[in-house]
PyMOL CGO cylinders between C-alpha atoms (Angstrom):
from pymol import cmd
from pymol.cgo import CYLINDER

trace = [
    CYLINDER, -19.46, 83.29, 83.70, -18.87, 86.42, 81.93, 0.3, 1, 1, 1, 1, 1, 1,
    CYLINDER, -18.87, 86.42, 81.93, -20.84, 88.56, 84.64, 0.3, 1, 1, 1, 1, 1, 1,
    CYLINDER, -20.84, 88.56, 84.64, -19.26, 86.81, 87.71, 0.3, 1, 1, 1, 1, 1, 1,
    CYLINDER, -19.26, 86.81, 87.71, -15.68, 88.14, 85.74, 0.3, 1, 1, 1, 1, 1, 1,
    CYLINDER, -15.68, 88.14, 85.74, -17.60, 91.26, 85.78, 0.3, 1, 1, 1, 1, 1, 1,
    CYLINDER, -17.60, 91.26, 85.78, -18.71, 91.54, 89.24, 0.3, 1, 1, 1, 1, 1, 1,
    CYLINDER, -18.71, 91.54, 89.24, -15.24, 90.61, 90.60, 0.3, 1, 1, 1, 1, 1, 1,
    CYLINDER, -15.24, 90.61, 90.60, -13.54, 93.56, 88.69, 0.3, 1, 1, 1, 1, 1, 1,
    CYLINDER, -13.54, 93.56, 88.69, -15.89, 96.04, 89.72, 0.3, 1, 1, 1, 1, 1, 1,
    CYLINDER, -15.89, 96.04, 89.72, -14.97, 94.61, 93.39, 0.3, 1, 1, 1, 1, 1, 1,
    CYLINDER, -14.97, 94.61, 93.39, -11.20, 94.94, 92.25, 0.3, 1, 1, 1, 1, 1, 1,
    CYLINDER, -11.20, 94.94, 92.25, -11.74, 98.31, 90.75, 0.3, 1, 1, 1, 1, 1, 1,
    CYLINDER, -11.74, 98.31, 90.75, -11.48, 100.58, 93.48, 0.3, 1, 1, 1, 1, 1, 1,
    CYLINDER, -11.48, 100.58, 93.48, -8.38, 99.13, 95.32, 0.3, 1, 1, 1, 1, 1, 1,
    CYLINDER, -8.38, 99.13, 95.32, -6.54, 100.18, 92.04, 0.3, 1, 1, 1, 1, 1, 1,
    CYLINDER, -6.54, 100.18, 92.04, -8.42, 103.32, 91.80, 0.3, 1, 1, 1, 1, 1, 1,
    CYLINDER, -8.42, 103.32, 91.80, -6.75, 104.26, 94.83, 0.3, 1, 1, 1, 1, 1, 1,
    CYLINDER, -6.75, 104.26, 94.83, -3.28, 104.07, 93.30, 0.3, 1, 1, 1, 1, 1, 1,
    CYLINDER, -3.28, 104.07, 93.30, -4.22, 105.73, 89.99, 0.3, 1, 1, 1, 1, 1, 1,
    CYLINDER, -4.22, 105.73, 89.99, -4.61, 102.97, 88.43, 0.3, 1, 1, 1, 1, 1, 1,
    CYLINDER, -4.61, 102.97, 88.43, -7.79, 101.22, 86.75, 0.3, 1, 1, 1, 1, 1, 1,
    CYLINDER, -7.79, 101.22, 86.75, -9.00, 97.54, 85.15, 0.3, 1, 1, 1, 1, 1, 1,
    CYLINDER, -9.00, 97.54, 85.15, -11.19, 96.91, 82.07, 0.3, 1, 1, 1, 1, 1, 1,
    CYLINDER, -11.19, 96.91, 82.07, -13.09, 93.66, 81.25, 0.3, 1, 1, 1, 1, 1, 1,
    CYLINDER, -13.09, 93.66, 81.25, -12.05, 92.38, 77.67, 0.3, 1, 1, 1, 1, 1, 1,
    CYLINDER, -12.05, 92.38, 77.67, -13.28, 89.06, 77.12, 0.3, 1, 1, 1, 1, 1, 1,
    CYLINDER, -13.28, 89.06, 77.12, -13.44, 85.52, 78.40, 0.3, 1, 1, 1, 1, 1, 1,
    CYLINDER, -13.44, 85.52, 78.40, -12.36, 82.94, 76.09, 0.3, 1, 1, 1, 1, 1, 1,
    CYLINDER, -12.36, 82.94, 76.09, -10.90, 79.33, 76.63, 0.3, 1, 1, 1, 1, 1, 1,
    CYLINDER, -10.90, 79.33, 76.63, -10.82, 79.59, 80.31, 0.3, 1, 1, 1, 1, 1, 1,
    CYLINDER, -10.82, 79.59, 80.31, -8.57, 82.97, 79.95, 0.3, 1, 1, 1, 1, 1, 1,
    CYLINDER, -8.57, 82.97, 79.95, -9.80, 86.23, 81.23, 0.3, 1, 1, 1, 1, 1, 1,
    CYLINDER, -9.80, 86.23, 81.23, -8.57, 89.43, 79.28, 0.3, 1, 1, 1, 1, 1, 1,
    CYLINDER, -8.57, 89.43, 79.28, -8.02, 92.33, 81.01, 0.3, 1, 1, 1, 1, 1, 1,
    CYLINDER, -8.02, 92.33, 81.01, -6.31, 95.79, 80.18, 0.3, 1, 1, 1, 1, 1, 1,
    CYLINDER, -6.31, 95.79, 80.18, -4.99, 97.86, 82.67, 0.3, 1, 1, 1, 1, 1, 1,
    CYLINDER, -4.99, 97.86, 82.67, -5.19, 101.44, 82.62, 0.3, 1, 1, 1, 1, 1, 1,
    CYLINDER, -5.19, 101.44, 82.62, -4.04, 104.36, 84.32, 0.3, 1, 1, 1, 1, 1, 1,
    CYLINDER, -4.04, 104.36, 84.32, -0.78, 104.00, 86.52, 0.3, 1, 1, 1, 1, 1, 1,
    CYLINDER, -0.78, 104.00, 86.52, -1.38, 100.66, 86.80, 0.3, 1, 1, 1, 1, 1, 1,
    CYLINDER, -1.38, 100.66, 86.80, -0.35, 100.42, 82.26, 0.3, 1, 1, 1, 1, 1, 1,
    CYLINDER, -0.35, 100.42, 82.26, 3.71, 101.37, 83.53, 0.3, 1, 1, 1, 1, 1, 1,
    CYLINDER, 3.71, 101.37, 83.53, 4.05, 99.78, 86.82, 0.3, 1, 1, 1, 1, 1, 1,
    CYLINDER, 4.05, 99.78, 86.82, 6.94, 97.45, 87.48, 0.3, 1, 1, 1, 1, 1, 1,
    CYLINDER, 6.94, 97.45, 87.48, 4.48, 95.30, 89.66, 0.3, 1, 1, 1, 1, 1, 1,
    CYLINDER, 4.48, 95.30, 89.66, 1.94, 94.66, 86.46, 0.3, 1, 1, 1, 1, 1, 1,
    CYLINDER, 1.94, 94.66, 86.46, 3.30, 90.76, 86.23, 0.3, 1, 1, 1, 1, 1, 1,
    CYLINDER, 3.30, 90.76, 86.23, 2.81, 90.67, 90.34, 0.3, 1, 1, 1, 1, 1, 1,
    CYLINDER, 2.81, 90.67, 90.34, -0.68, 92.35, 90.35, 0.3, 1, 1, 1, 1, 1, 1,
    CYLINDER, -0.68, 92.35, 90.35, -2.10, 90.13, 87.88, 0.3, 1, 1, 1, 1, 1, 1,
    CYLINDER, -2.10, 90.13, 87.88, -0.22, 86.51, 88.86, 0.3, 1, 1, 1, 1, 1, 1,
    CYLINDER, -0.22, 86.51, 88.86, -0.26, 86.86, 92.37, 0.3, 1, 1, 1, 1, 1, 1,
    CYLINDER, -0.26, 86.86, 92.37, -3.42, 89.35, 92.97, 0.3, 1, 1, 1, 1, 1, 1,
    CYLINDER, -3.42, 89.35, 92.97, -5.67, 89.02, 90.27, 0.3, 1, 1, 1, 1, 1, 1,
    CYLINDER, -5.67, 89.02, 90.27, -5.60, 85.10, 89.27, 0.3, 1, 1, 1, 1, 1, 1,
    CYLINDER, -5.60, 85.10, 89.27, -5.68, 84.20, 93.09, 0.3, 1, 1, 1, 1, 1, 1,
    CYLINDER, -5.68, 84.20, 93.09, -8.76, 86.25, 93.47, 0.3, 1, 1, 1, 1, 1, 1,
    CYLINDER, -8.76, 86.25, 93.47, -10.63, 85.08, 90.42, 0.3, 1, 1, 1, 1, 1, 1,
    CYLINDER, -10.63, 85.08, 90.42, -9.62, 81.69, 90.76, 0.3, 1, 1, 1, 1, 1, 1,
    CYLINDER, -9.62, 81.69, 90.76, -10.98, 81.52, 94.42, 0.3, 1, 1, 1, 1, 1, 1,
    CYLINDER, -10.98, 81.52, 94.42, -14.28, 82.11, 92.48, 0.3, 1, 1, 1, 1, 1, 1,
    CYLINDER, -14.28, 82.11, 92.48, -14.00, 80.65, 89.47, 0.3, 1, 1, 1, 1, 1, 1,
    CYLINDER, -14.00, 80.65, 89.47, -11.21, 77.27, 89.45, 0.3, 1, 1, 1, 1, 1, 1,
    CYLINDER, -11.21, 77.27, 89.45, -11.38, 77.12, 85.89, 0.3, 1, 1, 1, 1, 1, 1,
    CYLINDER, -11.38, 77.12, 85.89, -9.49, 79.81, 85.09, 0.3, 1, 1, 1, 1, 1, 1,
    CYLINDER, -9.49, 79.81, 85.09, -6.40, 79.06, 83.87, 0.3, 1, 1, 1, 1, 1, 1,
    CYLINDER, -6.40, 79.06, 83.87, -4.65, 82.55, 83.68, 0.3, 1, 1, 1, 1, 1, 1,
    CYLINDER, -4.65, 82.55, 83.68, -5.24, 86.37, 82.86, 0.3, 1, 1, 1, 1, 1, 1,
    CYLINDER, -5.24, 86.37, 82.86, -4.28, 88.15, 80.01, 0.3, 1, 1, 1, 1, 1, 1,
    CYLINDER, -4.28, 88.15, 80.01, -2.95, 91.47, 80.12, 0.3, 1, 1, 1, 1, 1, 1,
    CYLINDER, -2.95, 91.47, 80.12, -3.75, 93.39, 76.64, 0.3, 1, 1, 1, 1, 1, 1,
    CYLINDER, -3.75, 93.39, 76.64, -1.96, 96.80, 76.88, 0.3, 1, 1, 1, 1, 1, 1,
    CYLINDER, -1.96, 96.80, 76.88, -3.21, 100.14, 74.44, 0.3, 1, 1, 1, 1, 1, 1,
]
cmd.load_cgo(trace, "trace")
């Protein structure tokens, strides 16, 4: 599981390269994927839209047991 979670980010990583931003792969625990965004993408006002609408759409696509993502921030 852990390296399809992988796999998908380094697929997402370069769309929010492009904007400054970046992703990093915390963990997988009780269906929950932890992430941490970096980069311009740790202050934007579209974090909670990125990850709910972008991110958990994408992963759950994939991967249906996924019941959210968790943003940890520095």
């Amino acid at each position: 599981m852990e390296d399809k979670i992988k796999e998908m980010i380094e697929q997402i990583r370069p769309y929010l390269n492009m904007d400054g931003g970046d992703i990093e792969y915390i963990k997988y625990e009780d269906n929950y994927v932890y992430i941490r965004l970096l980069g311009a993408c740790t202050d934007c006002l579209m974090q909670d839209g990125t990850i709910n609408d972008g991110l958990l759409t994408m992963f759950q696509e994939e991967i249906p047991e996924i019941k959210g993502i968790v943003n940890i921030p520095l």
